[in-house]
Backbone as a chain_set.jsonl record, in Angstrom:
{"seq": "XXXXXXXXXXXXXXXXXXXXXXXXXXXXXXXXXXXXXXXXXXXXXXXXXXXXXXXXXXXXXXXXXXXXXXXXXXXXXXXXXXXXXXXXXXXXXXXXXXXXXXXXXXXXXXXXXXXXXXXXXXXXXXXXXXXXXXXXXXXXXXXXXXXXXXXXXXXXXXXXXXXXXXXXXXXXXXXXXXXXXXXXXXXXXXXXXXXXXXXXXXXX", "coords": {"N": [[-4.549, -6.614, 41.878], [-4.084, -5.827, 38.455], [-2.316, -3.201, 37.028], [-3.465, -0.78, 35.407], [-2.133, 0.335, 31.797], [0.149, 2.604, 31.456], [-0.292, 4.646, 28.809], [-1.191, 5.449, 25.751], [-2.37, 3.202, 23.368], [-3.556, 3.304, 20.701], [-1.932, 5.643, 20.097], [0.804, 5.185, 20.682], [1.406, 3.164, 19.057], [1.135, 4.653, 16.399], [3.336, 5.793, 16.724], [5.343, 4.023, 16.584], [4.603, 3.279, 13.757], [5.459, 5.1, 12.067], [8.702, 5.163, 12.343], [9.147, 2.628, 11.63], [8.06, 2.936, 8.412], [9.557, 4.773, 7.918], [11.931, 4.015, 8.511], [12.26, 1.217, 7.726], [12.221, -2.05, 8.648], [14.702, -3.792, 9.361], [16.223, -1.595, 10.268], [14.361, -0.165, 12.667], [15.785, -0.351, 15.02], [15.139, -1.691, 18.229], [15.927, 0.487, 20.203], [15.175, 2.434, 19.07], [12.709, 2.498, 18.337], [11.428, 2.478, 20.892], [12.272, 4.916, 22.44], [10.464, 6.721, 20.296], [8.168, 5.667, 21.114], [7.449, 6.273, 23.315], [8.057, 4.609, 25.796], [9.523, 2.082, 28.166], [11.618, -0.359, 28.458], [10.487, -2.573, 29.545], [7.516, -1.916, 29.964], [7.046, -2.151, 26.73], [8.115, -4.746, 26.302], [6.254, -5.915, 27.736], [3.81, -5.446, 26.347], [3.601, -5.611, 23.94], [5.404, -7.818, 23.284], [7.545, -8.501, 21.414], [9.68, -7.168, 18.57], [8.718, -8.205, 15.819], [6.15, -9.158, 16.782], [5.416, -6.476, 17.311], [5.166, -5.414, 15.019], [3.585, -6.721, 13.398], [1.346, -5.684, 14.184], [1.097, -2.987, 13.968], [1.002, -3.133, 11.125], [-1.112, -3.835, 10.86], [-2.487, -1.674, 11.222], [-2.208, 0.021, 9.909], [-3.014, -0.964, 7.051], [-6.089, -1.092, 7.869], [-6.023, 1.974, 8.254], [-5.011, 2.696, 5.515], [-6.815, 0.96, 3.664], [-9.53, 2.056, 3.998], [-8.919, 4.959, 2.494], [-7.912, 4.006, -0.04], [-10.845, 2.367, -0.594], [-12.469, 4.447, -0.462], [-11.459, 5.975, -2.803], [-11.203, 4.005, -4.757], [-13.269, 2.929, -5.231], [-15.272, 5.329, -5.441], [-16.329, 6.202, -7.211], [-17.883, 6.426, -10.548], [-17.582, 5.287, -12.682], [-15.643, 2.306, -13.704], [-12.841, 1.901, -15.402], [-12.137, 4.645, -15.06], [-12.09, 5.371, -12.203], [-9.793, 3.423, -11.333], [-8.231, 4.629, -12.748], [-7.789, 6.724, -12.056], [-7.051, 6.375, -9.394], [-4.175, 5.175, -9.269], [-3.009, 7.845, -10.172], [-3.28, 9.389, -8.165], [-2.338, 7.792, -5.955], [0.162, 7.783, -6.745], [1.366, 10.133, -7.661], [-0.049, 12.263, -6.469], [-0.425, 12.301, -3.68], [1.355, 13.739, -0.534], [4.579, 14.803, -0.744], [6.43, 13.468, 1.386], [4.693, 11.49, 1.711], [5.002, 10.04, -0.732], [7.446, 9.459, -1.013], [8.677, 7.955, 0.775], [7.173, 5.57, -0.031], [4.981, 2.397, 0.057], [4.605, 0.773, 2.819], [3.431, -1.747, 3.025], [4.571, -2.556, 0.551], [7.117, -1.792, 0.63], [7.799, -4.066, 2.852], [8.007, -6.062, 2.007], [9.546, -6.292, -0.306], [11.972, -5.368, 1.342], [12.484, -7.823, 3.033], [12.252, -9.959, 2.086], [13.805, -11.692, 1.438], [15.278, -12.282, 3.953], [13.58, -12.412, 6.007], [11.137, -14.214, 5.09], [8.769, -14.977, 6.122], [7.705, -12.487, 7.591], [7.613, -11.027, 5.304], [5.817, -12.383, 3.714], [3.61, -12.391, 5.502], [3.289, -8.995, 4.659], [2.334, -9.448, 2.401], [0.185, -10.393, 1.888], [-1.454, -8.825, 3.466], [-1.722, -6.634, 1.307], [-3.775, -7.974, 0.257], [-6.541, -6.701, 0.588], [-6.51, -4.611, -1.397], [-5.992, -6.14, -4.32], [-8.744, -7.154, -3.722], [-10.181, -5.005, -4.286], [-9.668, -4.056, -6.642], [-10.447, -6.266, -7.91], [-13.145, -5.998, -8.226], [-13.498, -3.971, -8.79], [-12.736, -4.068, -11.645], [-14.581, -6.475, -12.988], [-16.818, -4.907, -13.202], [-15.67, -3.156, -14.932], [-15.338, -4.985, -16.851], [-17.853, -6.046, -17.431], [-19.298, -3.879, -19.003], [-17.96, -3.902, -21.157], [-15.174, -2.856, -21.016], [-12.668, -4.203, -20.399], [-10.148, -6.332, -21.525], [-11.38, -9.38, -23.29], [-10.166, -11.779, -23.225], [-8.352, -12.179, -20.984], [-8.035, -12.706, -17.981], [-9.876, -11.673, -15.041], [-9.111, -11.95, -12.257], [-5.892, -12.192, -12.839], [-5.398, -9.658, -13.632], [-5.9, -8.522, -11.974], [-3.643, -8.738, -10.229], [-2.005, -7.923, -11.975], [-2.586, -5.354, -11.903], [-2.312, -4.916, -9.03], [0.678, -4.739, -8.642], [1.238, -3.145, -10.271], [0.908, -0.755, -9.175], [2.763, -0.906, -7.011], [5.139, -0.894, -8.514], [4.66, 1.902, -9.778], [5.065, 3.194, -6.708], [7.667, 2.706, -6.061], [8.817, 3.771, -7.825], [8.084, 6.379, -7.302], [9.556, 6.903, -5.128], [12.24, 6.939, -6.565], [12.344, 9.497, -7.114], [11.145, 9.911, -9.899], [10.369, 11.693, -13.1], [6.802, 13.465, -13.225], [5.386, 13.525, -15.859], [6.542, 11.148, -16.964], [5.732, 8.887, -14.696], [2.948, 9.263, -15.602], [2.996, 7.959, -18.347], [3.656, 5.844, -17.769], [1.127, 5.212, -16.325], [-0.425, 4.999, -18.079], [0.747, 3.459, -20.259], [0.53, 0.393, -18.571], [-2.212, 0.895, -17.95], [-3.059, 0.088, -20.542], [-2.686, -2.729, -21.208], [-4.816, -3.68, -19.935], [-7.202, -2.483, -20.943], [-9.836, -2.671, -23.454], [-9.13, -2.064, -26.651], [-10.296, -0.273, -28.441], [-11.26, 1.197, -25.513], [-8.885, 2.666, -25.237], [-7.585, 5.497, -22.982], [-5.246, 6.932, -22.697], [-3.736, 8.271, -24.205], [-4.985, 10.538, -25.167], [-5.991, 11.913, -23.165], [-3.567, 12.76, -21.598]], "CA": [[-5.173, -6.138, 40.632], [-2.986, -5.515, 37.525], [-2.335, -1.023, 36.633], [-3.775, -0.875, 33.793], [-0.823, 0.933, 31.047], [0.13, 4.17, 31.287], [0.005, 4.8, 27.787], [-2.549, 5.143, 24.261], [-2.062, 2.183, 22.281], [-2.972, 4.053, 19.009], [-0.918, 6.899, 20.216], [2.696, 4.284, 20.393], [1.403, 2.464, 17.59], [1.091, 5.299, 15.468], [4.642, 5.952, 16.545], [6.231, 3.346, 15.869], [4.647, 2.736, 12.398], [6.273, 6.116, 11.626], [9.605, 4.451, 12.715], [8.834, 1.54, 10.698], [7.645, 3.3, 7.514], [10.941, 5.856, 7.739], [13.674, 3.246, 8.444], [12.566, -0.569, 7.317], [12.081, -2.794, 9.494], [15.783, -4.197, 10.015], [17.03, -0.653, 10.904], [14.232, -0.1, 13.143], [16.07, -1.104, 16.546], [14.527, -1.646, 19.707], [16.191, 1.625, 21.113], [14.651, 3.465, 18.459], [11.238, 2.231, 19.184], [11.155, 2.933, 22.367], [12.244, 6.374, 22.431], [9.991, 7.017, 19.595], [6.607, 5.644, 21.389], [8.132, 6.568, 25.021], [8.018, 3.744, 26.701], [10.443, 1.26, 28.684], [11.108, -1.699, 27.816], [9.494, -3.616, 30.575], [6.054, -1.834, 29.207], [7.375, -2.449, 25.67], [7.747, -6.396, 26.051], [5.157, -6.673, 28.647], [2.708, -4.804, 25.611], [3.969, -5.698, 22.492], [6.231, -9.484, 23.515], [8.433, -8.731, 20.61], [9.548, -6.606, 17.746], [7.902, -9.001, 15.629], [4.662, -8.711, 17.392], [4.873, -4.841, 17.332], [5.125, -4.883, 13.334], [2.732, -7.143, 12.67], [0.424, -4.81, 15.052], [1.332, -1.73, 12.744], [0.78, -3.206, 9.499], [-2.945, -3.888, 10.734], [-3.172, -0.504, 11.92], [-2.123, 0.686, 8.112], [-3.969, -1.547, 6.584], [-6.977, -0.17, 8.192], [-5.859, 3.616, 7.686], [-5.066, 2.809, 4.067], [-8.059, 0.36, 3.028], [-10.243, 3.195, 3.927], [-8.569, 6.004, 2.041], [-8.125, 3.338, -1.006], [-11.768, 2.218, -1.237], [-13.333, 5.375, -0.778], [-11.002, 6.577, -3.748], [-11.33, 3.317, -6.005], [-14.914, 2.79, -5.345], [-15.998, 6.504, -5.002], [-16.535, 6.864, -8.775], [-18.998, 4.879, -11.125], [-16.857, 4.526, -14.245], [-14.992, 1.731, -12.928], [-11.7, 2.407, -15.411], [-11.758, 5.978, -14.608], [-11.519, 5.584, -11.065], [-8.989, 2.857, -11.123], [-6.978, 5.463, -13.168], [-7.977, 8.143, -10.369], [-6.538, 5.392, -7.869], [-3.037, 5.215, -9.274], [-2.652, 8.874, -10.419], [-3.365, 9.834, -6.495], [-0.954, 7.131, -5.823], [1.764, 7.75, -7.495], [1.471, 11.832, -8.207], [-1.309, 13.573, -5.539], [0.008, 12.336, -2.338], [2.011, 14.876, -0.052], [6.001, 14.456, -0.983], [6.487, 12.694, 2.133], [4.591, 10.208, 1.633], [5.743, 9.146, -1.957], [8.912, 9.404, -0.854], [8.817, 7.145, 1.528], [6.728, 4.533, -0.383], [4.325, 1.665, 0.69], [4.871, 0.239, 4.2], [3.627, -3.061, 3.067], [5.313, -2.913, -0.499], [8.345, -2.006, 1.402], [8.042, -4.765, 3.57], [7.682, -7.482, 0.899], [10.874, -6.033, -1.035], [13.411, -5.645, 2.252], [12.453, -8.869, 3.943], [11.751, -11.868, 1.224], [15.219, -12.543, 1.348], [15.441, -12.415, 5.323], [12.472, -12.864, 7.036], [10.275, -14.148, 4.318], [7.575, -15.239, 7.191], [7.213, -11.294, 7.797], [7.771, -10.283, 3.964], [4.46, -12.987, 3.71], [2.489, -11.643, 6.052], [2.956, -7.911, 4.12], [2.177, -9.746, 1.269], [-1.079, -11.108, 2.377], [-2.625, -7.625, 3.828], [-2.025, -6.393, 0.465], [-5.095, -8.612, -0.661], [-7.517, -5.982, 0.376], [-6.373, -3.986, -2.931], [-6.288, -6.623, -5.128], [-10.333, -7.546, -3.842], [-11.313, -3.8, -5.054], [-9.338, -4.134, -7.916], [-11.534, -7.326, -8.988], [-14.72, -5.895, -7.834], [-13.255, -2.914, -10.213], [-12.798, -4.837, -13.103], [-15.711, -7.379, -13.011], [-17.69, -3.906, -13.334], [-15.562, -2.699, -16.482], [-15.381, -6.27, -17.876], [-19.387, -5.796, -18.082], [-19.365, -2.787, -19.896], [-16.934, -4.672, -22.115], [-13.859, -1.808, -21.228], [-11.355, -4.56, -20.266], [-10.041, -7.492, -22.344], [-12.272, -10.618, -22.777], [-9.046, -12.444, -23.191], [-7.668, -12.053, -19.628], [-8.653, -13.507, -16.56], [-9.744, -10.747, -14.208], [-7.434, -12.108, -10.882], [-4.681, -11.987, -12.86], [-5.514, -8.193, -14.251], [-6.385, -7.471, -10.584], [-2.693, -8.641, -9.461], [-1.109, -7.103, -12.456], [-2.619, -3.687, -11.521], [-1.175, -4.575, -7.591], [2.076, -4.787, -9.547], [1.737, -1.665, -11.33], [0.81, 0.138, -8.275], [4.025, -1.382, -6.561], [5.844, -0.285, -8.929], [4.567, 3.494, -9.671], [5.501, 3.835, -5.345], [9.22, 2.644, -6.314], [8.831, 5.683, -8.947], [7.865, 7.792, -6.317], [11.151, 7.085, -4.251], [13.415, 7.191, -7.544], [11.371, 10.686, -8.008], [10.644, 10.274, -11.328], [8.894, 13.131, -13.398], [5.645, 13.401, -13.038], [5.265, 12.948, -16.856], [6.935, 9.712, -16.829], [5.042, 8.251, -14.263], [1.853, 9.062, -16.106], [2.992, 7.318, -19.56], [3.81, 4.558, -17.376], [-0.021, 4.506, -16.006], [-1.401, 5.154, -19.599], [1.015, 1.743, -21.19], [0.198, -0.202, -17.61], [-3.783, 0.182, -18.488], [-3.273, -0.046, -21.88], [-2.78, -3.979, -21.075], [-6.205, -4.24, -19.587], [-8.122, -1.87, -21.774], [-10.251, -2.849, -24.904], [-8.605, -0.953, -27.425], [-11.298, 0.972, -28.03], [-11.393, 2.257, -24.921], [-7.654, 3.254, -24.509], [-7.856, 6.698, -22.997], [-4.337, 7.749, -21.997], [-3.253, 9.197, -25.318], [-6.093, 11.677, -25.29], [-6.034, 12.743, -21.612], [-2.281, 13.803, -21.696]], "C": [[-4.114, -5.45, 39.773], [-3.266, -4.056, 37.27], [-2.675, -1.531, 35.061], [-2.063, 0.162, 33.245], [-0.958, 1.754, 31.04], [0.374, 4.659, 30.052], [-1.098, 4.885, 26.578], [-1.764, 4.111, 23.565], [-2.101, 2.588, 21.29], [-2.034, 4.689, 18.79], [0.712, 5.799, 19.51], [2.913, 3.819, 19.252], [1.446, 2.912, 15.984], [2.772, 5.837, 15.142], [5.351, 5.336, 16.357], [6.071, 2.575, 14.182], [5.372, 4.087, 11.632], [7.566, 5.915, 11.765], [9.857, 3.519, 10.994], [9.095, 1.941, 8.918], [9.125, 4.556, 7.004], [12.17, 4.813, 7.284], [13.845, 2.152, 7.896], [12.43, -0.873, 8.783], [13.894, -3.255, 10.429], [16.34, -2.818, 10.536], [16.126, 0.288, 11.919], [14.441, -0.743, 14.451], [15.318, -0.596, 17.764], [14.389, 0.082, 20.32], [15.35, 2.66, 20.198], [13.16, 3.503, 18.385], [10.749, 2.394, 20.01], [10.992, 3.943, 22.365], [11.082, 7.017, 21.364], [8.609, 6.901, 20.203], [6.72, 5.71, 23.219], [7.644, 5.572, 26.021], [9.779, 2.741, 27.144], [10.729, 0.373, 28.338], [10.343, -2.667, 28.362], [7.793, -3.463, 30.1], [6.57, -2.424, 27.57], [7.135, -3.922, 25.458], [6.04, -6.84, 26.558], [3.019, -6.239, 27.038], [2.557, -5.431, 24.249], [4.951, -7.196, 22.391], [7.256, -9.196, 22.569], [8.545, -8.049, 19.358], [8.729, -7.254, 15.868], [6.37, -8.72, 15.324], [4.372, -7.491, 16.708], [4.817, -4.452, 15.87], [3.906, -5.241, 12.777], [1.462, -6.495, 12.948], [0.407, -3.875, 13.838], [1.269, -1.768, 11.808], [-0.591, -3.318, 9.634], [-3.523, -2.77, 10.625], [-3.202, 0.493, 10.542], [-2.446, 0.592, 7.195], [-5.787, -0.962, 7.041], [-7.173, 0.872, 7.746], [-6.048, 3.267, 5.93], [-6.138, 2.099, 3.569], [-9.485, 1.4, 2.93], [-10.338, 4.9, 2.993], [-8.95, 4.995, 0.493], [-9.728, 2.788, -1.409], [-12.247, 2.985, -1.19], [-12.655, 5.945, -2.583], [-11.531, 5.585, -5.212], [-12.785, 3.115, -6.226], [-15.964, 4.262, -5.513], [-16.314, 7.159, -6.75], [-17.27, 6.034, -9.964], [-18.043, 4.388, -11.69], [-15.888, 3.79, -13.676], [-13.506, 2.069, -13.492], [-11.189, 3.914, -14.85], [-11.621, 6.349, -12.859], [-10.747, 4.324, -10.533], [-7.444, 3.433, -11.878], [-6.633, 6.491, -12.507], [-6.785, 7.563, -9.499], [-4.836, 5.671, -8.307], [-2.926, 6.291, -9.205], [-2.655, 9.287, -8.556], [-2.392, 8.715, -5.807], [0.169, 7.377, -5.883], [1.976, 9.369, -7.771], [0.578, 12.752, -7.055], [-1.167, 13.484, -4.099], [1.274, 13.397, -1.944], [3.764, 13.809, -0.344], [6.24, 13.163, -0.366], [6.523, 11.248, 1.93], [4.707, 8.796, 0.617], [7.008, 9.065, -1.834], [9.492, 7.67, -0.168], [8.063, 5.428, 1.22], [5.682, 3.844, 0.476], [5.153, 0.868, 1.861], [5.236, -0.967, 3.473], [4.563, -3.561, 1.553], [6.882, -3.286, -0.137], [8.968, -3.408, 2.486], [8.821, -6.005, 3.033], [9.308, -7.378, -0.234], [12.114, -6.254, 0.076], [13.524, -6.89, 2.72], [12.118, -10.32, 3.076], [12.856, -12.716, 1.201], [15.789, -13.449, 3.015], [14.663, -12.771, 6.111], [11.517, -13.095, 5.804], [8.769, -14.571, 4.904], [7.297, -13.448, 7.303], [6.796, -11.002, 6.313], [6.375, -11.064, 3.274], [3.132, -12.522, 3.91], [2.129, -10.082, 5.795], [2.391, -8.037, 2.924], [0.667, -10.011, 0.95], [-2.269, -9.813, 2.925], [-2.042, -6.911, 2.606], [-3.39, -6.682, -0.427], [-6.392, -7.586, -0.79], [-7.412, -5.126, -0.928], [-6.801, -4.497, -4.053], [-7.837, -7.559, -5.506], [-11.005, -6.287, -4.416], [-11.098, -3.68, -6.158], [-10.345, -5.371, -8.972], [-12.551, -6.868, -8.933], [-14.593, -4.399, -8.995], [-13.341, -3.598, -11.873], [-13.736, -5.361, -13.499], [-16.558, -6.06, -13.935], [-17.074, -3.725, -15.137], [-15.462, -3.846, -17.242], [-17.269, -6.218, -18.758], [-19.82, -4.889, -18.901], [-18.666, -3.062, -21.006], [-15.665, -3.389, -22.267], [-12.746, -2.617, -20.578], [-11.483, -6.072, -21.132], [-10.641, -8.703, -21.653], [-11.299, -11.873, -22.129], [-7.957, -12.545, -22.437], [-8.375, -12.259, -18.379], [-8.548, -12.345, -15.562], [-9.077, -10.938, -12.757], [-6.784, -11.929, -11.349], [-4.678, -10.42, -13.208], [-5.368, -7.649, -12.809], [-4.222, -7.508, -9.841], [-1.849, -7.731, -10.217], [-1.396, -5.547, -11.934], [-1.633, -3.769, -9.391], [0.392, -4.308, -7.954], [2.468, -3.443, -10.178], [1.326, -0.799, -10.163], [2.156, -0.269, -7.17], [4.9, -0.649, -7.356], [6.309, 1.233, -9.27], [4.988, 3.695, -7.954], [7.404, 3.874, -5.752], [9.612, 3.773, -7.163], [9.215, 6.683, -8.067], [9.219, 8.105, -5.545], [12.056, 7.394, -4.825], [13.281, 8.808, -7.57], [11.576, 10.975, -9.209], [9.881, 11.363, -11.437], [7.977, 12.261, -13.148], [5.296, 12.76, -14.542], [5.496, 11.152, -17.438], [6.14, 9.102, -16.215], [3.284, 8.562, -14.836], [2.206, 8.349, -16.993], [3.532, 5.898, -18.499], [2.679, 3.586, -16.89], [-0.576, 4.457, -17.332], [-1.02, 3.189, -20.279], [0.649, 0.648, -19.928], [-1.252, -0.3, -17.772], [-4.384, -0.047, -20.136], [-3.14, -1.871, -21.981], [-4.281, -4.389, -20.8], [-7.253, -4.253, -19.764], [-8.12, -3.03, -22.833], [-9.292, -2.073, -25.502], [-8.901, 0.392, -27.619], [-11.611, 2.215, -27.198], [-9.482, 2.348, -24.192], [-7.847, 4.447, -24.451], [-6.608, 7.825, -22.746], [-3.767, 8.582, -23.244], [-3.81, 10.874, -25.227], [-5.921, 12.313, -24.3], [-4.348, 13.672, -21.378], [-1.371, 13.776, -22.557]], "O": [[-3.349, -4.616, 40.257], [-4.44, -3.686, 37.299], [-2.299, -2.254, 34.138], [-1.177, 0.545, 34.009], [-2.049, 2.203, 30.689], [1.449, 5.259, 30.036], [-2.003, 4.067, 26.744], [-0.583, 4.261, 23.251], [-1.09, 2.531, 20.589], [-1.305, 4.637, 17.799], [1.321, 5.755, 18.441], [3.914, 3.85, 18.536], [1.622, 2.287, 14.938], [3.319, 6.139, 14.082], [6.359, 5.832, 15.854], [6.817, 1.799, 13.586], [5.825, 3.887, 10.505], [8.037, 6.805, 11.057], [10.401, 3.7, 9.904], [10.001, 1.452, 8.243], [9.424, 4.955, 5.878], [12.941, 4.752, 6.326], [14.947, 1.756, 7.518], [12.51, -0.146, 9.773], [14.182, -3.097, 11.615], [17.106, -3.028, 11.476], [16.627, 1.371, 12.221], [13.621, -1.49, 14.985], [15.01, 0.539, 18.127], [13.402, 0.712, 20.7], [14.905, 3.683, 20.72], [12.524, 4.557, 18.379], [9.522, 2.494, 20.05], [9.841, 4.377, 22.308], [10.755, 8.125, 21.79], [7.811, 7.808, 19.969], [6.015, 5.154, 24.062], [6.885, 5.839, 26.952], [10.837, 2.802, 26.517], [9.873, -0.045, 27.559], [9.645, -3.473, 27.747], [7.005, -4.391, 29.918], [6.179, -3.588, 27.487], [6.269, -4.374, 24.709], [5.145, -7.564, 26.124], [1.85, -6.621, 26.991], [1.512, -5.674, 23.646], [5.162, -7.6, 21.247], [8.248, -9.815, 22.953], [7.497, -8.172, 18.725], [8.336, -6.484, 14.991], [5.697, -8.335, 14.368], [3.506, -7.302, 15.853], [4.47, -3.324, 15.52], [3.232, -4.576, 11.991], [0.523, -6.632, 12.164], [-0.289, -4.087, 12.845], [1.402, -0.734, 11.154], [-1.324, -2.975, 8.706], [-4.644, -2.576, 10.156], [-3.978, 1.407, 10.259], [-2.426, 1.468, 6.331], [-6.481, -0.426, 6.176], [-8.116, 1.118, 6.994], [-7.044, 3.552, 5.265], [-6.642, 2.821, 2.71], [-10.27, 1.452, 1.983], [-11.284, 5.677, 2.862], [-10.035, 5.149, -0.067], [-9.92, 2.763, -2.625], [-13.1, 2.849, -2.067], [-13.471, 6.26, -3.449], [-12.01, 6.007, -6.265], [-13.341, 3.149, -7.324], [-17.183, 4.21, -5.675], [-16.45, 8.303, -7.182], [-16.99, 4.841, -10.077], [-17.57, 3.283, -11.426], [-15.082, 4.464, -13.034], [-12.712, 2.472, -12.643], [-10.1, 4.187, -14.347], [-11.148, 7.387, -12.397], [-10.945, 4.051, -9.35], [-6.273, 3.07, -11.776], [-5.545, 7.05, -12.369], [-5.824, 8.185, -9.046], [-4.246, 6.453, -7.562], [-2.638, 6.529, -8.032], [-1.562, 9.382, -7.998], [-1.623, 9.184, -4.967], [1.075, 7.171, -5.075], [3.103, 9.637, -8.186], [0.733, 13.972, -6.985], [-1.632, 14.329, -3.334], [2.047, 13.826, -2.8], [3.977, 12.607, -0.189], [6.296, 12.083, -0.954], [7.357, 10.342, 1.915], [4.629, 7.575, 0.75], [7.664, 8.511, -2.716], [10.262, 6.767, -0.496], [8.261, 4.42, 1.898], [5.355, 4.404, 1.523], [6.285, 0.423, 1.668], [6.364, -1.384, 3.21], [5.113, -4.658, 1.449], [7.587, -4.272, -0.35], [10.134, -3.662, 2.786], [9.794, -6.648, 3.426], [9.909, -8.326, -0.74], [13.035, -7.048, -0.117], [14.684, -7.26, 2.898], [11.816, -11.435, 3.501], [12.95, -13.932, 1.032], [16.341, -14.53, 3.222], [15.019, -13.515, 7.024], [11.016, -12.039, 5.416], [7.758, -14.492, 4.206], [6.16, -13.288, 6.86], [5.611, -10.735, 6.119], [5.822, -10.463, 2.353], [2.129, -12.32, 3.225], [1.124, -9.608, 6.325], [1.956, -7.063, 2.311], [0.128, -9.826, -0.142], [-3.496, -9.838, 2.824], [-1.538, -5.984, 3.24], [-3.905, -6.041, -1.343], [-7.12, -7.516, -1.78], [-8.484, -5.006, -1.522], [-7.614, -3.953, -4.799], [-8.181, -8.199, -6.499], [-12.12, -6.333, -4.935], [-11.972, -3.269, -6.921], [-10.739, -5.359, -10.138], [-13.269, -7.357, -9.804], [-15.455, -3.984, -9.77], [-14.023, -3.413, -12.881], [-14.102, -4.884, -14.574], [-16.867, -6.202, -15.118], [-17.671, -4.003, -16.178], [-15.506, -3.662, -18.458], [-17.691, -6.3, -19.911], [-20.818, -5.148, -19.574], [-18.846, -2.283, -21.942], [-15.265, -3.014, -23.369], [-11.807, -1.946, -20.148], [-12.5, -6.734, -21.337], [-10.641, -9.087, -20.483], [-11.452, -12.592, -21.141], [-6.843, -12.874, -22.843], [-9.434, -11.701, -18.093], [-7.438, -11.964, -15.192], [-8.539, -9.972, -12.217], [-6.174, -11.098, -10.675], [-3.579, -9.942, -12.926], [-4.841, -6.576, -12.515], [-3.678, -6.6, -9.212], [-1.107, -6.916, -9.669], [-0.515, -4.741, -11.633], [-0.814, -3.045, -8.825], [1.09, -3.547, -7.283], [3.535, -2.902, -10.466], [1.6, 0.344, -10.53], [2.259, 0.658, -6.367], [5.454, 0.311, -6.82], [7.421, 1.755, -9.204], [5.404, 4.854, -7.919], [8.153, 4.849, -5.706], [10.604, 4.499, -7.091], [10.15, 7.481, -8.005], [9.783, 9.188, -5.391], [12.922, 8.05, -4.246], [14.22, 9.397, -8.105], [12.068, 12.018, -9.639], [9.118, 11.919, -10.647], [7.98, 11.048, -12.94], [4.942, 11.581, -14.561], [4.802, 10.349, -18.062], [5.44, 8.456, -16.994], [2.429, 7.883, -14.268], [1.607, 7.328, -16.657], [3.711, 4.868, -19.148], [2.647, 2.357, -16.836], [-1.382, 3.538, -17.483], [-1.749, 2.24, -20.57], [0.36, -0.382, -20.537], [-1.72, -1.439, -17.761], [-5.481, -0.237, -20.662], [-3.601, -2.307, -23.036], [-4.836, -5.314, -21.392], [-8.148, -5.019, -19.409], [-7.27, -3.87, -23.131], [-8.593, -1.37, -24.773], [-8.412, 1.488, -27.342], [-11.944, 3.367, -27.473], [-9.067, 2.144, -23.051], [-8.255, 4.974, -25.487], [-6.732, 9.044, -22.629], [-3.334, 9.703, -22.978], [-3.221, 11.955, -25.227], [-5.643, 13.498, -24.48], [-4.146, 14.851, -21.088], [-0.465, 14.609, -22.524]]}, "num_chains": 1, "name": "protein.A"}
């Protein structure tokens, strides 16, 4: 009868997406994985087959964490622009240092690896989609109210906002002011707004 593992699977997994999320992927080595979620390597392969494996594990596990934080935030508010302007601003300005510092996992992924592993830099590309489904289910809403242009196809609005939330994290790492990165969300929904309802002038 096989020992079961001496070990928490969330526990390692949580440690090595902290790994992950610090160093990149290519400069997370083996040895530093290990030591980080204290295991051997014999448990290591026998758990995880391959560094590989163990990423694509940890992007689910962040995907999870973050899809939960993200739809309570984008969905947790009627006015659909006003809490897709909530969504970035807490993005890009209300998270702890840390973690703007350090940027999106999967953004990160999709930037270090398209050149090198573009099979991984894919598959970060792809658990991004949960964003860009609240982002349509956001829009649809303000398209009905008539607060985003008739004259734009709401998928593509939904990817441009993944785009502009990609980009405000790369902010976050440059550390831009704070000011800056607001006039950057104000002209970023000023594409998707009616006119009418452009609101970023007014607000700051």
């Amino acid at each position: 009868m096989a020992r079961p593992p001496e070990y928490n699977r969330p526990e390692v997994l949580q440690a090595a997406l902290h790994v992950f999320w610090r160093d990149g992927y290519e400069s997370s080595t083996i040895q530093k994985l290990l030591d980080a979620m204290g295991l051997n390597r014999g448990s290591f392969y026998g758990a995880f087959v391959d560094k590989e494996s163990l990423f694509r594990e940890v992007m689910d596990c962040y995907v999870h964490y973050q899809s939960n934080i993200i739809s309570f935030n984008l969905m947790g508010i009627e006015e659909p622009l006003e809490a897709i302007r909530g969504f970035l601003e807490d993005f890009a300005l209300h998270e702890g240092a840390e973690i703007r510092e350090r940027g999106c996992l999967l953004f990160n992924t999709v930037t270090e690896l398209s050149h090198t592993r573009p099979h991984l830099a894919e598959d970060a590309s792809k658990r991004v989609g949960f964003l860009h489904k609240l982002f349509i289910k956001r829009l649809e809403q303000a398209y009905k109210l008539g607060d985003v242009r008739a004259d734009k196809n709401v998928d593509d609005m939904a990817d441009y906002l993944v785009a502009l939330a990609s980009g405000l994290r790369t902010h976050c790492k440059m550390k831009t002011n704070p000011a800056v990165i607001r006039e950057i969300i104000d002209l970023g929904l000023d594409v998707v707004t009616t006119p009418n309802n452009n609101q970023g002038a007014s607000i700051f």
